[in-house]
C-alpha positions as CSV (number, residue, x, y, z in Angstrom):
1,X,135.7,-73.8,18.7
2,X,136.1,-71.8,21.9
3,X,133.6,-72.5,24.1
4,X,131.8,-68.8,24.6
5,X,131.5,-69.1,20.9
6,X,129.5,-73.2,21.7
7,X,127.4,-71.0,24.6
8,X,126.6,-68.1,22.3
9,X,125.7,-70.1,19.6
10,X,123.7,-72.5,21.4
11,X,122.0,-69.1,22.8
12,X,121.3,-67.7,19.4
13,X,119.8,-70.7,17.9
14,X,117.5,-71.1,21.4
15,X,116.5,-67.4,21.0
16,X,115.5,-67.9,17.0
17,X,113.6,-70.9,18.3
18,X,112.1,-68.8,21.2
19,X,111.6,-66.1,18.5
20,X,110.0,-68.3,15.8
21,X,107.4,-70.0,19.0
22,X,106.3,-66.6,19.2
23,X,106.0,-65.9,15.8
24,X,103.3,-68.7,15.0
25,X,101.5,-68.1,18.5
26,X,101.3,-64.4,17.2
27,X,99.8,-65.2,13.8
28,X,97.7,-67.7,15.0
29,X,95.8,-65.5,17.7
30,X,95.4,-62.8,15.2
31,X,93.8,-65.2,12.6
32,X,91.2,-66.2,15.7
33,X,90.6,-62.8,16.6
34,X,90.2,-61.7,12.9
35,X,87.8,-65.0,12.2
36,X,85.6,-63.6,15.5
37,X,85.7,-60.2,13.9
38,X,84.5,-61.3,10.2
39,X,81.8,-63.9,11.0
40,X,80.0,-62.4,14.5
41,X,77.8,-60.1,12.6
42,X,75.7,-63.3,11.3
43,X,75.4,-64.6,14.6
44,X,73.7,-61.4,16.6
45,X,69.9,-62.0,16.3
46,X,67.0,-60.7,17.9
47,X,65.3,-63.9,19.7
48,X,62.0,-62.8,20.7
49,X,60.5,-59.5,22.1
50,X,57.8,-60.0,24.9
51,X,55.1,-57.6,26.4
52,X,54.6,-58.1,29.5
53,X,51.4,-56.0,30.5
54,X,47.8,-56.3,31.6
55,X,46.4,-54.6,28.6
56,X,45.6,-51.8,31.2
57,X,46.7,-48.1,30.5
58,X,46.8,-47.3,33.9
59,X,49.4,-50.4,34.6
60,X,53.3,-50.1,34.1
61,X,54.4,-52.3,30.9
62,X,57.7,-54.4,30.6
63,X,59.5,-55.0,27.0
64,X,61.4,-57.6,27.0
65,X,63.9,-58.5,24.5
66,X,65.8,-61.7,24.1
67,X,69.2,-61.5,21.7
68,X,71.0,-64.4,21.4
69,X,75.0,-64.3,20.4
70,X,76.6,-67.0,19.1
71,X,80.7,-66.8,19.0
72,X,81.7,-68.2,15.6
73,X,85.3,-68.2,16.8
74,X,87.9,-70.1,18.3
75,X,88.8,-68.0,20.8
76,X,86.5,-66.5,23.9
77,X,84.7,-63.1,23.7
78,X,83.1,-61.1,26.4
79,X,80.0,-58.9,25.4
80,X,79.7,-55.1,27.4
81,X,77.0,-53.6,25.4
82,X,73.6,-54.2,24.2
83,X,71.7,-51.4,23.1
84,X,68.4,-51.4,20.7
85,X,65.4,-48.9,20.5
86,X,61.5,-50.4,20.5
87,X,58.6,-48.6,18.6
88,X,54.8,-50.4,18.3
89,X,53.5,-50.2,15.0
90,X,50.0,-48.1,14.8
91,X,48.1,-50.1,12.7
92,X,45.9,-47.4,12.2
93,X,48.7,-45.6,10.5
94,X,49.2,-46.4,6.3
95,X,52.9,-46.1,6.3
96,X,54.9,-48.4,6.4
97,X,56.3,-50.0,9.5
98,X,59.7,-49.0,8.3
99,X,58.8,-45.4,7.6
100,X,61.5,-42.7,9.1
101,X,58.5,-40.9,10.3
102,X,56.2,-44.0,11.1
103,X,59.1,-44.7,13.4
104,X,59.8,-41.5,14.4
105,X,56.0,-42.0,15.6
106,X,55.8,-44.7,17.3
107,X,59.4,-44.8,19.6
108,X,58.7,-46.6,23.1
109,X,62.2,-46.2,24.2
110,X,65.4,-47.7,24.0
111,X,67.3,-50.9,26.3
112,X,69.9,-52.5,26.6
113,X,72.8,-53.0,29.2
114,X,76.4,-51.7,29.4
115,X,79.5,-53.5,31.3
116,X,82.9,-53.0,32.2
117,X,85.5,-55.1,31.0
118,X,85.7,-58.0,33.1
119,X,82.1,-58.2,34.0
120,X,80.3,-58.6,30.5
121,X,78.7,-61.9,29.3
122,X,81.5,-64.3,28.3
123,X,81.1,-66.5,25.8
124,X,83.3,-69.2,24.7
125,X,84.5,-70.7,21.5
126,X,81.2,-71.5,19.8
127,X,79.0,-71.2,22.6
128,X,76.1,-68.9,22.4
129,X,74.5,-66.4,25.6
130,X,71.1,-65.1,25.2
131,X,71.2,-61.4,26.3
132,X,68.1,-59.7,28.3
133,X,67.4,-56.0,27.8
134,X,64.7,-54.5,29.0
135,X,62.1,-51.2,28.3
136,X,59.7,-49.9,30.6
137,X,56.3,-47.7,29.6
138,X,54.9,-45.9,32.6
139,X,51.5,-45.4,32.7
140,X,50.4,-42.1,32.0
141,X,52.7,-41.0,29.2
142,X,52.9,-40.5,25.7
143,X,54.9,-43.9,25.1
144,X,52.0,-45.7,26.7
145,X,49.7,-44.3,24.4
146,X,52.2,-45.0,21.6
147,X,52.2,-48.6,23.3
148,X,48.1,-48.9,23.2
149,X,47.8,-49.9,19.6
150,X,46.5,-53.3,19.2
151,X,45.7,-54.8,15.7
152,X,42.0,-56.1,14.9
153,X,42.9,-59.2,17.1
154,X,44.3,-57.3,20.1
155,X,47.8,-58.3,19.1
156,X,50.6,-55.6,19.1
157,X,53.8,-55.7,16.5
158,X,56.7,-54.8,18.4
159,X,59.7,-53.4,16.2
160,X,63.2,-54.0,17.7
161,X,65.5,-51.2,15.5
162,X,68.8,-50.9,15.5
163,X,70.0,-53.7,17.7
164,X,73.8,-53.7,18.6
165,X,76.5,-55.2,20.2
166,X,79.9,-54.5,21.5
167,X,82.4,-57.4,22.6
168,X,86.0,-57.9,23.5
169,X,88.0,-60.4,23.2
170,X,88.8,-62.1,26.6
171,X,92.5,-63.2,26.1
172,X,93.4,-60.4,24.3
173,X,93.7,-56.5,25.0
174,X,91.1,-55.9,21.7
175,X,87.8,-54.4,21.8
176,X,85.6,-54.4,18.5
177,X,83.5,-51.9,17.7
178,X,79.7,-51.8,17.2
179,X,78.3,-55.1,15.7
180,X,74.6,-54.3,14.0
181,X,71.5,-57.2,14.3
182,X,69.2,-57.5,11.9
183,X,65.9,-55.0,12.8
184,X,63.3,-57.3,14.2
185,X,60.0,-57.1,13.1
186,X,56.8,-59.2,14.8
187,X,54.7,-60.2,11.9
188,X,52.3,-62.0,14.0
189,X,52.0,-60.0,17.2
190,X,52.3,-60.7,20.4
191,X,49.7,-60.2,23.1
192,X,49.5,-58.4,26.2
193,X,50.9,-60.7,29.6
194,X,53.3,-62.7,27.2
């Protein structure tokens, strides 16, 4: 054998090598991405909701909202969005909290927080970040007297609708789209001050 034809097949078989590396590294990232992609919707959930106020219509109140995401993945992800609206139920009113026009009703205003790429939360492969967003009520407003509605035991149900995500992935050039939480609902109430 001459021995161009030793170097080029010595070549080919280093480049089919080369070629079948990048193969499996290639298959393997895009069942990681695809595992993040299927699972993260069970693993966006609205924490806790908090009203931090005096109680006092004439004082500024702070919603805050704790959302914790957990990657189920094997590969890192950065969140750049977290968006959600926040109503108060009127216990007063005999619809339903859930109502289209209970809600429509009782809208505080909406939160969240928006990133670049590169300056999101990160989150490693299964950790889990809890995400702040926060929703002011001015005093003097309609929201604050959509706000003022205390139950019989001065407790107020905050309702947390619609609460999303967005994430990328951090080694790859991927971002998902919009990943829904479940609608949070405060049964028991919280009171005013935390």
């Amino acid at each position: 054998m001459h021995a161009i034809a030793k170097i080029l097949a010595g070549a080919y078989i280093a480049l089919a090598v080369f070629s079948a590396a990048v193969f499996v590294q290639s298959s393997g990232n895009f069942v990681s991405v695809t595992e993040v992609a299927l699972a993260i919707g069970d693993h966006v959930t609205v924490e806790s909701a908090v009203l931090d106020w005096s109680g006092n219509v004439t004082d500024p109140a702070e919603i805050r909202l704790v959302v914790n995401v957990t990657n189920p993945g094997r590969v890192a992800i950065e969140v750049i969005t977290l968006d959600f609206t926040v109503h108060m139920e009127d216990p007063d009113d005999a619809r339903d909290w859930f109502d289209p026009k209970a809600l429509e009703a009782t809208m505080l205003g909406t939160g969240g927080m928006s990133m670049r790429r590169g300056q999101g939360v990160r989150i490693g492969p299964g950790g889990t970040a809890s995400l702040e967003g926060i929703v002011l009520v001015s005093p003097g407003t309609n929201r604050m007297d959509r706000l003022d509605r205390p139950d019989a035991d001065g407790r107020y149900h905050l309702i947390v609708w619609d609460p999303w995500i967005a994430y990328s992935y951090v080694d790859f050039d991927i971002t998902s789209g919009r990943v829904s939480a479940p609608t949070y609902y405060d049964f028991v109430g919280v009171l005013p001050g935390g």
